[in-house]
C-alpha positions in Angstrom: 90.0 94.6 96.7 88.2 97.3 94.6 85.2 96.1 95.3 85.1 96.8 98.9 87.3 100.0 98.7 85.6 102.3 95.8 81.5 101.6 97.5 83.7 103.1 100.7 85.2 106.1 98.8 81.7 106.6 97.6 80.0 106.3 101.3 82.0 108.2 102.6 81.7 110.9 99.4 77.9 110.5 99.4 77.5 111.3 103.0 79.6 113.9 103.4 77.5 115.7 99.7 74.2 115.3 101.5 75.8 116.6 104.9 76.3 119.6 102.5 72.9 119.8 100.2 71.2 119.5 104.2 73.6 122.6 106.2 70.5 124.5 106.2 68.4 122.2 108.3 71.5 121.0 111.0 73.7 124.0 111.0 72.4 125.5 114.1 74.6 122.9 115.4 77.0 121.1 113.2 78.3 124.7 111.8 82.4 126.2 112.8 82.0 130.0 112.8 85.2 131.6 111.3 85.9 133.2 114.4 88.7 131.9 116.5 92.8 132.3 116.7 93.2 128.7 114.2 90.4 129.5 111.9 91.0 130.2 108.2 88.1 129.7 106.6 85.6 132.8 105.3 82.0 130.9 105.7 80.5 128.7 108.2 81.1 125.6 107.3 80.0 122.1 108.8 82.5 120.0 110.5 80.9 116.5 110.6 82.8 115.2 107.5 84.0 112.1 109.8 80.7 111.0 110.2 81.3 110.3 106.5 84.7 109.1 106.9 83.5 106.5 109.5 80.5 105.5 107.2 82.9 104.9 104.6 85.0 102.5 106.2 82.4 100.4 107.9 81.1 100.1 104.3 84.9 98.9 103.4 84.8 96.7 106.6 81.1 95.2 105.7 82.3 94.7 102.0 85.7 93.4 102.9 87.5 89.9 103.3 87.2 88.3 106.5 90.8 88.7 107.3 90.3 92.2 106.2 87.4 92.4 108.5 89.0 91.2 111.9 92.0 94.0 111.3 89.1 96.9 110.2 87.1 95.4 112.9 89.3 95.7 116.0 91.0 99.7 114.5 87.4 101.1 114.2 86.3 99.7 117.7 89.4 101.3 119.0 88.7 104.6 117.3 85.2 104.9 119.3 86.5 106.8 122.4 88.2 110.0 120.8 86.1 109.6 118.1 82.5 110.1 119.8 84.2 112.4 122.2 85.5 114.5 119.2 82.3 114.8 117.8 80.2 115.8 120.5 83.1 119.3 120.6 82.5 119.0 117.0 78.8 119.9 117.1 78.9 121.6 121.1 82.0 122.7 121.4 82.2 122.2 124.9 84.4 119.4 125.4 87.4 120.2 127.1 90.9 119.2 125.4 92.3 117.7 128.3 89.2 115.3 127.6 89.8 114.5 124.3 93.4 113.8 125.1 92.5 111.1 127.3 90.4 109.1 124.8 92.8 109.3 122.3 94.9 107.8 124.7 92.0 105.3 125.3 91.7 104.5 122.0 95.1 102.3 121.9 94.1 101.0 125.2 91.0 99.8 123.6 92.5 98.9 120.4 95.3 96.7 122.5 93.7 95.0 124.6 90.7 93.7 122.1 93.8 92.2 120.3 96.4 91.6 122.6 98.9 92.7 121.0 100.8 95.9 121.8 104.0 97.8 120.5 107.4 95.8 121.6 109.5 96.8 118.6 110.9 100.4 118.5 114.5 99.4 117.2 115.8 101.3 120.8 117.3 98.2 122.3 116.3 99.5 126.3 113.2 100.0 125.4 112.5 97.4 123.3 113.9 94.4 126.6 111.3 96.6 128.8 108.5 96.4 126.2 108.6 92.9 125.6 109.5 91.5 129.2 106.3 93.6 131.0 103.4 94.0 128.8 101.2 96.3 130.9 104.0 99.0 129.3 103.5 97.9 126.1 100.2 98.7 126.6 100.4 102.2 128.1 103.1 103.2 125.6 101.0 101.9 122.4 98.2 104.0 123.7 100.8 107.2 124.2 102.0 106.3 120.7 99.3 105.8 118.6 97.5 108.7 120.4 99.9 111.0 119.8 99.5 110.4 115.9 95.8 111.1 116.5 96.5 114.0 117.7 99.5 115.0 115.3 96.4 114.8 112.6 94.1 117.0 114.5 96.8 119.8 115.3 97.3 119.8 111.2 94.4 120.2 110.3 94.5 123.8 109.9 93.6 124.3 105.8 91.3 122.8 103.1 92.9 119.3 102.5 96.1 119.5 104.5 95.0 116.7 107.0 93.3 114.6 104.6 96.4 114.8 102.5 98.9 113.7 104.5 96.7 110.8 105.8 96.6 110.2 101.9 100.3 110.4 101.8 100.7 108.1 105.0 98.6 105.6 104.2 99.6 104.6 100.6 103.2 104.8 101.8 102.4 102.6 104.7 100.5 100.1 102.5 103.6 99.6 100.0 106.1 99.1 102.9 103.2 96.5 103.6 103.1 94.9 100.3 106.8 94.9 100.0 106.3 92.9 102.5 103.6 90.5 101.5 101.4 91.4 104.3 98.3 91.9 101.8 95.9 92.6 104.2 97.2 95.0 105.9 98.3 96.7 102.7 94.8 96.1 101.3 93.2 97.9 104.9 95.5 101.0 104.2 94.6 101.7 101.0 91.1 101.6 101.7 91.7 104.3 104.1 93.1 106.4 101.8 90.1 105.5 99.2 87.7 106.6 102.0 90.0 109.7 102.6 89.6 110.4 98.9 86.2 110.5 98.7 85.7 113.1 101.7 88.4 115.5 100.4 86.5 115.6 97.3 84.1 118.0 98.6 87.2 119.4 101.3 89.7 120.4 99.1 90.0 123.1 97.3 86.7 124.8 98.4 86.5 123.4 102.0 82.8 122.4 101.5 82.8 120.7 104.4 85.4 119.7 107.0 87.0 116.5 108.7 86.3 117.8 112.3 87.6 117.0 115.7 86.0 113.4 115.2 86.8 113.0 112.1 90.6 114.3 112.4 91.0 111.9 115.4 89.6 108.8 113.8 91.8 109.2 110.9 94.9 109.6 112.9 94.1 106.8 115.1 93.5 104.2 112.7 97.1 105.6 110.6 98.8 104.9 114.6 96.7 101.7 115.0 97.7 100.1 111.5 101.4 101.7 111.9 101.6 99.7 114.8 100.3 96.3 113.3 102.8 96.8 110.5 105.5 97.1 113.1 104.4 93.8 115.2 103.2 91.8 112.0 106.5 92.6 110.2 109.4 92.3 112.5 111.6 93.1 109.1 110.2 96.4 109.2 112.1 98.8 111.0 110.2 101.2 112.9 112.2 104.1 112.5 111.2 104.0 108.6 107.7 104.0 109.5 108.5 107.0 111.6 110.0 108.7 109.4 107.2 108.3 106.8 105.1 110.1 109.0 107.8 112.4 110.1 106.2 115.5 109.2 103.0 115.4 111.7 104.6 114.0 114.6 107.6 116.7 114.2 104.7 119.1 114.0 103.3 117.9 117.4 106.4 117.9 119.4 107.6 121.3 118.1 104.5 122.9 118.9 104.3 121.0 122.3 108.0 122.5 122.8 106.9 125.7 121.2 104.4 126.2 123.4 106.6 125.3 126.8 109.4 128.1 125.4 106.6 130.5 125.5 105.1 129.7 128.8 101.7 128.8 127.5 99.8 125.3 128.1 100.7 122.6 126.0 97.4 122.6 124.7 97.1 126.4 124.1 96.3 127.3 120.4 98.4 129.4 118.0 98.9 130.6 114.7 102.9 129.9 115.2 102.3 126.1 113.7 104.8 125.7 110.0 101.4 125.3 107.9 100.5 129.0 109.8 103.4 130.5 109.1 103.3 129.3 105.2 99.8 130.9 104.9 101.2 134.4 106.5 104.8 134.4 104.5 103.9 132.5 101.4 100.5 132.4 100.2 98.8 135.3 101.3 102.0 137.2 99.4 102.6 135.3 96.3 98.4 135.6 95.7 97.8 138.5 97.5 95.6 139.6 94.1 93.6 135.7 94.3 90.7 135.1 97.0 91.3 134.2 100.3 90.0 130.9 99.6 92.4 130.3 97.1 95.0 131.3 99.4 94.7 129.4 101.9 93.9 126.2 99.6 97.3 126.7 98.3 99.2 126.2 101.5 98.4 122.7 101.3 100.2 121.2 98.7 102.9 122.9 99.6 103.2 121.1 102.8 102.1 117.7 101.0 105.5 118.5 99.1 107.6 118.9 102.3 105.8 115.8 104.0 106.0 113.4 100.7 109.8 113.8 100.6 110.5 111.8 104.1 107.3 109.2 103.5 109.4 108.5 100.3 112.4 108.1 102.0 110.6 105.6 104.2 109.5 103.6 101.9 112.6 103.7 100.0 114.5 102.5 103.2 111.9 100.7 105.0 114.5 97.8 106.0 117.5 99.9 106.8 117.7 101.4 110.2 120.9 103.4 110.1 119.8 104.9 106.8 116.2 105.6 108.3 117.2 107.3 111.4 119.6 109.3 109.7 116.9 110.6 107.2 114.5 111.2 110.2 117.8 113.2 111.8 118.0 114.9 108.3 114.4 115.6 108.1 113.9 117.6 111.8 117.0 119.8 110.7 115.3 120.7 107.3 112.0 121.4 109.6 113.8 123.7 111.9 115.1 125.8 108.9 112.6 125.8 106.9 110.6 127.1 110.1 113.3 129.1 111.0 113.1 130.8 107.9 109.7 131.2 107.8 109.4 133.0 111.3 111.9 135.6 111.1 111.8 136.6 107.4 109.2 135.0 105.1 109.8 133.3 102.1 109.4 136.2 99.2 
């Protein structure tokens, strides 16, 4: 196992260090000004890191075992749409999000139908006899599903670390439900994505050397919806409101913003500095280190939401088998969201 995983980690680590030692000679077009309502960052700073991310886990793949392969093979031909489409905004910034929507969509499509298999097993007993009697639905709603984690990890990336975190987060708690299991290869395929997530947040966090992207964000999140979804339909024993819940923080994120966003009259798609990670830089950070760099502040509001995110993936893993116990903790963990938002909006946190 290590010996495919750590040369990935290291790819992906090298590449993204020579995208940085080379900014001078391709930042006329890989560079993200600080200018803009979701920007944070003080410097220009390229955002091509998922170059490095993708040459990490083809390294993984090349390196791999052959049942490794066929599941690496099949996730990172999936990821191509919303990936290429992410990266051409990353360096023109021209590609409308309406755009990049539908190729994340795409990208389960793809993913689905080069394996034939698609998600039938949601624990919501309706749904699940209209999943698995007509399997065009299956389809469209594994490519709703796993896009809409792709683009949970694009909306938080907001900070130095925060996205590559919780995909860290995700994916090592995915992988043990997995090898509770004794689905190996899955398990092993998960934690060589975090290994590879590893070695780009080495030069991302703290000091934001160089950043995941629009590509880079979406094939991360794509290949933690793909692989969620084969842990699903490899391992009927898991129950999928576990693995839910051990993502729970992003895709609350998402669908609070999304309803955010509809309260206010604005497009779904409209961009804010109302998201929980935004309001934690503005309440919490920026006061408790008000004497520290900005740099340092907004570094800082990443662990803290690795802490709020960690507690449901625990839980998940923890109760990976028990339904009842699993949907009450994702219950539990949208309440704690709300107040914790709540609190944050209308009076800070001093």
């Amino acid at each position: 196992m290590l010996d495919a995983i750590l040369p990935g980690a290291a790819v992906a680590f090298i590449t993204c260090w020579v995208f940085v030692l080379t900014q001078s000679w391709h930042g006329r077009i890989t560079l993200d000004r600080p200018q803009g309502i979701q920007k944070f960052h003080t410097a220009p700073t390229a955002r091509i890191g998922g170059i490095g991310v993708m040459a990490g886990l083809l390294t993984v793949r090349q390196l791999a075992p052959q049942d490794w392969q066929a599941v690496m093979g099949s996730m990172l031909i999936g990821s191509l749409p919303a990936f290429i489409l992410g990266l051409a905004e990353d360096v023109s910034h021209r590609i409308a999000p309406l755009a990049r929507l539908l190729a994340t969509l795409g990208n389960g499509l793809v993913a689905s139908l080069l394996t034939g298999l698609a998600l039938s097993h949601t624990g919501v007993p309706g749904l699940d006899t209209i999943l698995q009697t007509w399997w065009p639905m299956a389809v469209v709603f594994t490519a709703f599903a796993v896009g809409g984690v792709a683009n949970a990890i694009n909306i938080v990336d907001g900070f130095n670390g925060l996205a590559g975190g919780l995909v860290i987060i995700y994916t090592l708690a995915l992988g043990t439900i997995a090898n509770q299991v004794d689905d190996g290869t899955l398990a092993g395929v998960f934690f060589a994505t975090a290994a590879v997530t590893v070695g780009f947040m080495a030069l991302n966090f703290p000091f934001g050397k160089i950043f995941l992207g629009d590509g880079g964000a979406y094939l991360l999140g794509f290949c933690l919806g793909w692989l969620s979804v084969l842990l699903i339909e490899r391992n009927p024993q898991v129950n999928p409101a576990a693995v839910l819940l051990t993502c729970s923080y992003a895709v609350v994120e998402v669908v609070f913003s999304m309803y955010r966003r509809w309260k206010r009259a604005k497009p779904m798609m409209h961009p804010d500095r109302l998201h929980l990670h935004s309001l934690l830089n503005s309440r919490v950070t920026r006061n408790r280190l008000r004497q520290r760099s900005i740099l340092l502040q907004n570094a800082s509001v990443s662990p803290l939401v690795w802490l709020i995110a960690v507690v449901p993936a625990m839980v998940g893993v923890l109760w990976w088998n028990v339904p009842s116990a699993a949907w009450l903790g994702l219950a539990g963990f949208v309440l704690a969201y709300a107040l914790i938002y709540r609190r944050l909006a209308l009076f800070g946190w001093r």
